[in-house]
Every structure is written in C-alpha cells, then in structure tokens.
Backbone bond lengths (Angstrom), bond angles and torsions (degrees), N, CA, C in turn:
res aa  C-N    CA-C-N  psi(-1)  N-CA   C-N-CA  omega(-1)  CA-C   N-CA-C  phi
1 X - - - 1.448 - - 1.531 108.31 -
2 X 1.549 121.21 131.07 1.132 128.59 166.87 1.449 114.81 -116.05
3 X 1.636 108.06 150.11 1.582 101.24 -178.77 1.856 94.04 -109.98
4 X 1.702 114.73 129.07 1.646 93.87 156.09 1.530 94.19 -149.18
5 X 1.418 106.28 -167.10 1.367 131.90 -143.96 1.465 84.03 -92.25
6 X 1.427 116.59 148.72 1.157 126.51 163.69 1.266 108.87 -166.28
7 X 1.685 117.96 111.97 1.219 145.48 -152.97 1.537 117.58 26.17
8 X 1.321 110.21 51.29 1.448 112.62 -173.52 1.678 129.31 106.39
9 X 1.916 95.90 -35.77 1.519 81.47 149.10 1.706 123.25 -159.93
10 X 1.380 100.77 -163.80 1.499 117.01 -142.26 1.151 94.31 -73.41
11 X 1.629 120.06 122.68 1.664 122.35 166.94 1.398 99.45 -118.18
12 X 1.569 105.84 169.85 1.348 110.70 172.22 1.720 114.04 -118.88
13 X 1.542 135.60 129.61 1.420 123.28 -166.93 1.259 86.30 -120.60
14 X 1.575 111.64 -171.66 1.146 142.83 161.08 1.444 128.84 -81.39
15 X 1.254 124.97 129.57 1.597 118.74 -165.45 1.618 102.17 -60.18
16 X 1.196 112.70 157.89 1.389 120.33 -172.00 1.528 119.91 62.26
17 X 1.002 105.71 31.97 1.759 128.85 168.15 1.518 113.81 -63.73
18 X 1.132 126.28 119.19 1.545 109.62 -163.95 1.817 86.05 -129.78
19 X 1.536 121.52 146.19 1.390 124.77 -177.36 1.798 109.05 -40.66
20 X 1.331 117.88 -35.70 1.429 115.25 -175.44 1.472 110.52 -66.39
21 X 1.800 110.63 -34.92 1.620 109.66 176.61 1.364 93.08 -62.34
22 X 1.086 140.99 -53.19 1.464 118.00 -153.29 1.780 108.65 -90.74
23 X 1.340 127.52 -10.48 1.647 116.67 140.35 1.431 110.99 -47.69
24 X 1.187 124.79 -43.34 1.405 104.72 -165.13 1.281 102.18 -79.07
25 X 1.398 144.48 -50.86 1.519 159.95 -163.33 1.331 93.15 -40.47
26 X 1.568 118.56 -52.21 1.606 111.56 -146.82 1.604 84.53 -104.24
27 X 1.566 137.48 6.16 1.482 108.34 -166.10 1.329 138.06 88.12
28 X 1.505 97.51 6.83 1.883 102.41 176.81 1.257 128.43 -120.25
29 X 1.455 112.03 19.93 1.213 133.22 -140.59 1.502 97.91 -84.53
30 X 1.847 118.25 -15.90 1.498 115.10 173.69 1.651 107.39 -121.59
31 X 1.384 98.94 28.76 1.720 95.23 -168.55 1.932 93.11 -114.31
32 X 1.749 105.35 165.91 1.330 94.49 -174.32 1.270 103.65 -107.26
33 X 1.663 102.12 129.80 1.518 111.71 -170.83 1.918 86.46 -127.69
34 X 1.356 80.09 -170.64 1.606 116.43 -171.55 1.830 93.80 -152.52
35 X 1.977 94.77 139.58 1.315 91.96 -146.78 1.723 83.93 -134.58
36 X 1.508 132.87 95.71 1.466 127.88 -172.34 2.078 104.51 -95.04
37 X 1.586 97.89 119.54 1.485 89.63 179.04 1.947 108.98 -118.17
38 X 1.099 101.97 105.67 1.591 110.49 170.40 1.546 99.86 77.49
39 X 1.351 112.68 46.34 1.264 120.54 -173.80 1.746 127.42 52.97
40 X 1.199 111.22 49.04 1.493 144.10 174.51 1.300 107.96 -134.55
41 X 1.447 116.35 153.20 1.765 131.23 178.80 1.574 82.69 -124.79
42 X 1.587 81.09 125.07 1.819 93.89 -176.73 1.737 103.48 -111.40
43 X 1.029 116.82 111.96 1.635 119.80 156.57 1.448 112.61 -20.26
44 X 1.745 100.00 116.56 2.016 95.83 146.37 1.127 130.80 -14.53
45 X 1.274 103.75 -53.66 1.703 102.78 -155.51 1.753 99.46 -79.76
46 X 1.581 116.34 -7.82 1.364 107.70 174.11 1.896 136.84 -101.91
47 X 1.637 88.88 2.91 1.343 110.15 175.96 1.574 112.93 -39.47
48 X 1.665 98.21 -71.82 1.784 96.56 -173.87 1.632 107.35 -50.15
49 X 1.023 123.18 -9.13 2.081 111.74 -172.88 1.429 89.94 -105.51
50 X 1.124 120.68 -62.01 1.195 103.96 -176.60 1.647 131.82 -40.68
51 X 1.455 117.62 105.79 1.337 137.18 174.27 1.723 131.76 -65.23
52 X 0.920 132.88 109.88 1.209 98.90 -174.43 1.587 120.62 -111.81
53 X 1.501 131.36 148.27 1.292 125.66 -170.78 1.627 110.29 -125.52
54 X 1.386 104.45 169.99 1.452 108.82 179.81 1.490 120.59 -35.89
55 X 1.884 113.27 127.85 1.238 95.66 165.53 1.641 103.15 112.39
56 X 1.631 115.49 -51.39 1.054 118.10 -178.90 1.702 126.36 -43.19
57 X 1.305 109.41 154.71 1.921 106.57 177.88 1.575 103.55 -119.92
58 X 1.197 110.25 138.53 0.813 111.21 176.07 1.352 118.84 -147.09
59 X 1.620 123.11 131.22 1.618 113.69 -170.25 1.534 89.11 -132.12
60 X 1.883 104.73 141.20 1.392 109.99 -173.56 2.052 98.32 -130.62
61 X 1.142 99.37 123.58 1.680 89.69 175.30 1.426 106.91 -108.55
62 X 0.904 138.16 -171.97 1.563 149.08 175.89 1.735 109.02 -167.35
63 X 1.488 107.01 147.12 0.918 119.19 -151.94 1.568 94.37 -99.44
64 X 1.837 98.84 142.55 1.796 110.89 167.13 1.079 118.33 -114.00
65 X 1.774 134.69 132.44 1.446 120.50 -169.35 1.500 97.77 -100.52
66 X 1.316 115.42 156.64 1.291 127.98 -163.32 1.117 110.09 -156.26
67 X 1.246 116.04 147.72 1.871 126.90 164.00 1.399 123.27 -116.32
C-alpha cells in the first residue's frame, strides 16, 4: 500500500499502481487528460510503465468541450 497526492489530496493505492491503473480507478481511462507526476508532464504512451510509489504527486486534468 502506498499513500500519494492526487490533485491535492491524500489517497491510498495498491503497490504496483501504474498512472493507467489509476485512469481506470477514477473513470478517465478514455477521456483526454493531461497527466503531471512529481512535477513532470508524462506522455501517453508512458502511463502503463509508469509506477507509482509512496509520497508521489500527482495532478491529472481532462479536457471539457464547450461553446
């Protein structure tokens, strides 16, 4: 179990949590976001490797279209 930051606050995941587990967890896993880890913007294509561990921050936005 790891605890980290996610958009301000403290959750707790499962070890071997990789940014794509937590698109799917919250439901955004087909929506277009932008995904900042420990103050880095990490590429799509690096979600599934990317791991995440205790401590980490992480802020994810996704986009709304509007008129």
């Amino acid at each position: 179990m790891a605890k980290i930051q996610l958009n301000g606050k403290k959750i707790s995941i499962k070890s071997n949590f990789s940014l794509q587990d937590l698109l799917k967890k919250y439901k955004l896993i087909n929506k277009k976001v932008a995904i900042e880890h420990n103050g880095q913007i990490i590429p799509k294509i690096n979600y599934k490797k990317k791991y995440l561990k205790n401590d980490d921050r992480v802020e994810i936005v996704h986009f709304i279209g509007g008129g």
